[in-house]
N, C-alpha and C positions, 0 to 999 in steps of 0.2 A: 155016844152019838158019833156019828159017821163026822170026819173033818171038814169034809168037802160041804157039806150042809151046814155045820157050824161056820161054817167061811161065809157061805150062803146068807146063813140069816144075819150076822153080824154086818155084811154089807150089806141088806134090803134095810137092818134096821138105820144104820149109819146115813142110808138116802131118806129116809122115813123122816129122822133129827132134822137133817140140811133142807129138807124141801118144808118141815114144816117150820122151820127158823125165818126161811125167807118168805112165805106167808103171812108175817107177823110184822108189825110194828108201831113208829107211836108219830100220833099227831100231837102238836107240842101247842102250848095257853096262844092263842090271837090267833091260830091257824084252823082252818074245818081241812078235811076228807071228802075228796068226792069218788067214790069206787063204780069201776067198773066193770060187768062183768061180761063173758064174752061177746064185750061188745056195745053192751045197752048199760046204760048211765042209772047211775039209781038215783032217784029223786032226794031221796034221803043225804043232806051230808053228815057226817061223822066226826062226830064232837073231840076236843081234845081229849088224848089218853091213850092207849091200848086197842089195836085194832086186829081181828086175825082175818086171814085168807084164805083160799082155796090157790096152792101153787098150778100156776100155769093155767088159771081159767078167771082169776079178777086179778085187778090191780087197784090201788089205789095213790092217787093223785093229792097232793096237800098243796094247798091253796091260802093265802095269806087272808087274815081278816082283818086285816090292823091298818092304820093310816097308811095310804102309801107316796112316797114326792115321785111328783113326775114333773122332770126337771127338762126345758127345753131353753135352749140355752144357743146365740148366736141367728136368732131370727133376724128378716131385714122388710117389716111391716113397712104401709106408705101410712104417713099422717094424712090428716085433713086436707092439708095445704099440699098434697102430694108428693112431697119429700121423702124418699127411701129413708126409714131409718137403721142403721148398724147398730149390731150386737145385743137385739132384746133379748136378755134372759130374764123368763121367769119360771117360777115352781110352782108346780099346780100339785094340792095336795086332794085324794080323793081314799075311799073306803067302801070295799062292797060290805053288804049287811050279808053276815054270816049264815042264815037260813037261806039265801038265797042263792049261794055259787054254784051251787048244780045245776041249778036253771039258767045261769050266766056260761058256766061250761059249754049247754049243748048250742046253747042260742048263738053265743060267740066264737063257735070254736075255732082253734087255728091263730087267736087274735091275744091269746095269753103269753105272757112273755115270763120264763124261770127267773128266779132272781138269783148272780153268781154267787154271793155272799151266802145267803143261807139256804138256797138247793129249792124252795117254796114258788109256786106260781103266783105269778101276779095275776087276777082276774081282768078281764076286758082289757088291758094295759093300750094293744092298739086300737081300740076305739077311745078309751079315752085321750091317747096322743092326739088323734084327729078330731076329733073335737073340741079339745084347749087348743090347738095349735090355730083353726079356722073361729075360735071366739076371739085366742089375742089378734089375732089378724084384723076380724072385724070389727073389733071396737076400738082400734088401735087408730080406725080409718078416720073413727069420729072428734080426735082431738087433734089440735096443729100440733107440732113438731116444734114449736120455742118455748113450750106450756108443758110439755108432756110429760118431765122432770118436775115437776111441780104437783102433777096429779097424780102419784102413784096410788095412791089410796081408791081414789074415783076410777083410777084404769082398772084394777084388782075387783073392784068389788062391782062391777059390771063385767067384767071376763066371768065374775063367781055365776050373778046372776044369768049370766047368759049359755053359760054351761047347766044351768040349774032347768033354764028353760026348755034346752034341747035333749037332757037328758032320756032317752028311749030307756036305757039303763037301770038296772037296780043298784045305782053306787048313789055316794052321799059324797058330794067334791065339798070339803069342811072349809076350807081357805086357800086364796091366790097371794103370790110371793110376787112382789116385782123386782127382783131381785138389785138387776143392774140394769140402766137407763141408756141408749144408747144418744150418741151427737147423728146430728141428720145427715145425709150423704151431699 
């Protein structure tokens, strides 16, 4: 066989390996798959394990299914009695249901935020920001400011309920954190 064609096919096959290597990969246990293909979202998400591609015509997207904290920390709600208060932190813990992120994908898009630690989308992340941040706001409005330290429990679980109510979302918010309490301004 002629060199120059064994040169040939040794490098058509050596891009054949690398293109189809990067086609490939894995979604790991508490995470789905959402793939796209040029362009259009598949309904379907894709379970933990092994997934292969088409190089340069889908992608797929990994998206977290697991509790996630969504930690807002340094707010300055007014109480009841109208007194600014300093340094509300609380954590708001919430979870998409896993058949459902492709439909949160197309619905929300834009509003996902990657997680730095382990490279995974967070689903809806700034929708749910803006709506724990306007629940503690507004329930925050309904208790004075000398008491407030006192009702962590009753703040939390009206923030929960009221995130539950407004929910448009396919997430499950499991429990509110009142983390740390602030003194009034």
């Amino acid at each position: 066989m002629n060199p120059i064609i064994r040169a040939a096919a040794l490098l058509l096959l050596a891009a054949a390996v690398v293109l189809g290597v990067t086609s490939c990969g894995t979604v790991e246990s508490g995470n789905v798959g959402v793939r796209t293909t040029l362009g259009k979202v598949s309904p379907e998400e894709i379970e933990p394990g092994v997934y292969l591609g088409v190089p340069g015509i889908s992608r797929v997207a990994v998206f977290s299914a697991k509790e996630i904290a969504l930690d807002l920390n340094d707010m300055t709600p007014k109480a009841r009695d109208n007194l600014s208060l300093r340094d509300l932190d609380v954590t708001v813990y919430y979870r998409a249901e896993a058949a459902k992120v492709a439909d949160l994908y197309v619905k929300y898009a834009g509003q996902h935020q990657r997680d730095e630690g382990s490279g995974v989308f967070l689903p809806a992340y700034g929708v749910v920001l803006r709506l724990a941040r306007n629940a503690i706001y507004e329930q925050t409005s309904h208790i004075d400011s000398l008491v407030m330290h006192t009702q962590r429990d009753e703040l939390a679980g009206a923030v929960r309920k009221s995130l539950q109510d407004r929910k448009s979302t396919r997430l499950n918010s499991s429990h509110t954190d009142i983390s740390r309490m602030p003194s009034s301004a």
